[in-house]
C-alpha positions as a printed Julia matrix, in Angstrom:
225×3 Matrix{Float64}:
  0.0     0.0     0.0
  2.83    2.38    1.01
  4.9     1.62   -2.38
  1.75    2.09   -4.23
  0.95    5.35   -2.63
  4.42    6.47   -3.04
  4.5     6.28   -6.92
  1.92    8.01   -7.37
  2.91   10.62   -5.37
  6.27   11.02   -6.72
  5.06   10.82  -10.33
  6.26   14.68  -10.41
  9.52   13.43   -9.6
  9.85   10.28  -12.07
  8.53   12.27  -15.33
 11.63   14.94  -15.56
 13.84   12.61  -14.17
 12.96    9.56  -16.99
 13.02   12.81  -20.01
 16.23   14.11  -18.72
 17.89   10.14  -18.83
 15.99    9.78  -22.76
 17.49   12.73  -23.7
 21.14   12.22  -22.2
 23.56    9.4   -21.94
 23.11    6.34  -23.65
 19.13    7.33  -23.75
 18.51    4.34  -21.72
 15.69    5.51  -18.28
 16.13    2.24  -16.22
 18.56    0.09  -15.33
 17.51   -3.49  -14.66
 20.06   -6.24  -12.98
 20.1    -9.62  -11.52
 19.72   -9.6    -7.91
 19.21  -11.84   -4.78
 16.16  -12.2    -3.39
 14.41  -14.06   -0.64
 15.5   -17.73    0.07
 18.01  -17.04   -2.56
 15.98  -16.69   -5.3
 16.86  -14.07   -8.28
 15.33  -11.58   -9.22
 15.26   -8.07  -11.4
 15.78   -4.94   -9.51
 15.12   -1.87  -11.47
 17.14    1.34  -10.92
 17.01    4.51  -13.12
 20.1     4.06  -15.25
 22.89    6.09  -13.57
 25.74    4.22  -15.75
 27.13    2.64  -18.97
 25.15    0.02  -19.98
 28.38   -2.47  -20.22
 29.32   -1.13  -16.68
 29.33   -4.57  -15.06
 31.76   -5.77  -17.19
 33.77   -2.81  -17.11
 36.34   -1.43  -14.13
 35.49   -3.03  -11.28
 32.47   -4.85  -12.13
 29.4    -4.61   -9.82
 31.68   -2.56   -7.14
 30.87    1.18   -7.53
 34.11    3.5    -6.24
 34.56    6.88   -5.87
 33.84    8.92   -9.14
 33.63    5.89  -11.06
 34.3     6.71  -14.69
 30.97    4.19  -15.84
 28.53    6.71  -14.36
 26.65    9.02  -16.3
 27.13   12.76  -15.33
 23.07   13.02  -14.63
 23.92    9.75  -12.85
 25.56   11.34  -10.28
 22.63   13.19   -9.35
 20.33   10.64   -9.15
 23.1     8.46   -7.08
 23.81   11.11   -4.41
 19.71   11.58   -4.01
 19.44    8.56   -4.16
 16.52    8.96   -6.83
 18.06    6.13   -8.64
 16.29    3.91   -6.32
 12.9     4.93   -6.4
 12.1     2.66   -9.05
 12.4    -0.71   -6.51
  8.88    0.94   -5.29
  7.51   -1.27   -8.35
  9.88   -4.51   -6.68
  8.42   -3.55   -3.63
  4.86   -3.61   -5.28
  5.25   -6.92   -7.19
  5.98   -8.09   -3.69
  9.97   -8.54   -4.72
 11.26   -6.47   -1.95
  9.59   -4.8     0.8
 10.23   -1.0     1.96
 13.3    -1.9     4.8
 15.39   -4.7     4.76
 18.89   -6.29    3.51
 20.15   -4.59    0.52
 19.69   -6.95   -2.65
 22.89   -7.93   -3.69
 24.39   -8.93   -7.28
 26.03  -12.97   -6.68
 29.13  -11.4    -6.6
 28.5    -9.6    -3.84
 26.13  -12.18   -2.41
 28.92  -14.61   -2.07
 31.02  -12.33   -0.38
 29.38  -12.24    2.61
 30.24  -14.98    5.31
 28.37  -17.96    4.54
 26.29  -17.92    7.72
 25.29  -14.19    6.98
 24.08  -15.55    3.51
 21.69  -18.3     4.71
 20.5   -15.2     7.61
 19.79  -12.57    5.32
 17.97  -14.86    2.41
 15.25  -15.71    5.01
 13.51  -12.2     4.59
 13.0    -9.6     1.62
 15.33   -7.37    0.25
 14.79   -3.78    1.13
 14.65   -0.77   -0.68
 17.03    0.76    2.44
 18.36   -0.48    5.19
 20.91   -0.95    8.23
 23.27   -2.03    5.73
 22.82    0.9     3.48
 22.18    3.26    5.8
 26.04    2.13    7.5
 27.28    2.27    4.32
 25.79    5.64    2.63
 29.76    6.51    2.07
 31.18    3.05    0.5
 32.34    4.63   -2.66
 34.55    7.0    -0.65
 35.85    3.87    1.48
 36.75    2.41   -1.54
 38.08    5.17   -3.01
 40.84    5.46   -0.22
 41.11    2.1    -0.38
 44.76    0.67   -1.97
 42.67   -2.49   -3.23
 39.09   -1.56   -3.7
 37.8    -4.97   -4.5
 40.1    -6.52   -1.34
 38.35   -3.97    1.17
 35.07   -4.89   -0.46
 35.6    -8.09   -0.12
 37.84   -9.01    3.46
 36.65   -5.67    5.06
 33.02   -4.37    4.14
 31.05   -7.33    3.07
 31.94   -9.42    6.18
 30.83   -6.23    8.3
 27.82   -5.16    6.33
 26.86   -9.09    6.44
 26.69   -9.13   10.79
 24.48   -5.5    10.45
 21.99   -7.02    8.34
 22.27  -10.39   10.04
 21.57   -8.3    13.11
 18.61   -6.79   11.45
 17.03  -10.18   10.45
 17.34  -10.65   14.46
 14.99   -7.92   15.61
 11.76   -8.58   13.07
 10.35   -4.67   14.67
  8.02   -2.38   13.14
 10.08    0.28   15.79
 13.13   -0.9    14.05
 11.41   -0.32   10.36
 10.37    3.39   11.4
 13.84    4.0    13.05
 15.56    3.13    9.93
 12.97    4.88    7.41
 13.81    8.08    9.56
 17.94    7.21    9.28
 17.27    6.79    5.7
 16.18   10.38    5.56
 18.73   11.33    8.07
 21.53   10.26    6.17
 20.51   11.3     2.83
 20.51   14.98    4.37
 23.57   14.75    6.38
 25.21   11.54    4.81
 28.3    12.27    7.93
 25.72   12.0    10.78
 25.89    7.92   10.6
 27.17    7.72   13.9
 23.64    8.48   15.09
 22.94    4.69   14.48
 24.85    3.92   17.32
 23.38    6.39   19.4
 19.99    4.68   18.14
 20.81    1.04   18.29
 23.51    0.83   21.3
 23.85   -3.24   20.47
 24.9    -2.62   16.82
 27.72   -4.93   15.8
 30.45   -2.77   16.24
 32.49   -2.06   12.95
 36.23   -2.84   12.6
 38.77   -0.2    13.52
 39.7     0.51    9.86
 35.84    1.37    9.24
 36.02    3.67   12.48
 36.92    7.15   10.96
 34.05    6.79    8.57
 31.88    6.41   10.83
 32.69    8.83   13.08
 33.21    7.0    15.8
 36.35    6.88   18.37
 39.36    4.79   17.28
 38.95    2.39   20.4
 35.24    2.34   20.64
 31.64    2.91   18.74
 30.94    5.69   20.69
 30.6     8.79   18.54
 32.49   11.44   18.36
């Protein structure tokens, strides 16, 4: 009902955005890609298209960094809004996703996570935002200082982002669903203020020290700053 209610009201927003991607780019509007669903199963998550159409076998495949040279300049936009995303609210409709949860993954990124976060996060829908992306609202910059992108994505950020949405999966909450739609918002505004989520959720799995400075949070604790 919410998803439904949503795209109508943002119709404003998805008519100039859709005529400004026909008109620039590749002329492609949406962007649709092989994801992981519930109990494991794939399925097609649609995104307005923010990059080359050959992206994910360009670079650094399905791992976005810093002022990637595969995204569109309108597609920078959209990606910092995060408008790129409002066209899940149709997964969400068709019952794909739901409104918070895990953040669909490509396989690639699916199989990074620990195997015990994989078999967690599969038993509920993917969400249009949550924990995970809410934590994570600055990868591309953590990559971008990263020596190895695709290492740190891999040994460093998947195992973490796997125990925040495993810890999500914990706590089935409708309190926890409003808390992170309002984070969401919070972050999108002020995408430093993530150390509110600790402030918010004191038994959050705490993130590695190398994560620590991006989080805003003190170099021997996740206590913000």
């Amino acid at each position: 009902m919410l998803s439904a209610v949503a795209l109508v009201c943002l119709a404003p927003v998805w008519v100039p955005v859709a005529s400004a991607l026909r008109l620039t780019g590749e002329g492609e509007v949406f962007f649709r890609q092989q994801r992981i669903g519930r109990f494991k199963k794939p399925f097609s998550v649609l995104k307005f298209a923010t990059m080359l159409k050959d992206s994910p076998q360009l670079g650094t495949g399905t791992v976005t960094v810093k002022d990637d040279p595969r995204v569109l300049p309108l597609g920078r936009v959209l990606r910092q809004t995060k408008l790129n995303e409002l066209p899940q609210l149709i997964n969400v409709l068709k019952g794909d996703m739901s409104l918070i949860g895990p953040r669909p993954q490509t396989p690639r990124c699916f199989d990074a996570f620990p195997p015990a976060a994989q078999d967690s996060i599969s038993q509920v829908r993917p969400g249009l935002s949550g924990i995970g992306s809410i934590v994570f609202r600055g990868e591309e910059d953590m990559l971008d200082a990263a020596g190895e992108p695709e290492r740190f994505y891999d040994e460093t950020i998947m195992p973490y982002k796997g125990q925040l949405e495993s810890w999500y999966v914990a706590r089935p909450s409708l309190v926890t669903d409003a808390a992170l739609v309002a984070l969401t918002l919070w972050v999108i505004v002020r995408p430093r203020g993530v150390s509110l989520l600790w402030r918010v959720f004191p038994d959050l799995p705490s993130p590695p020290p190398e994560l620590h400075q991006y989080f805003g949070l003190d170099e021997s604790s996740t206590s913000p700053h």
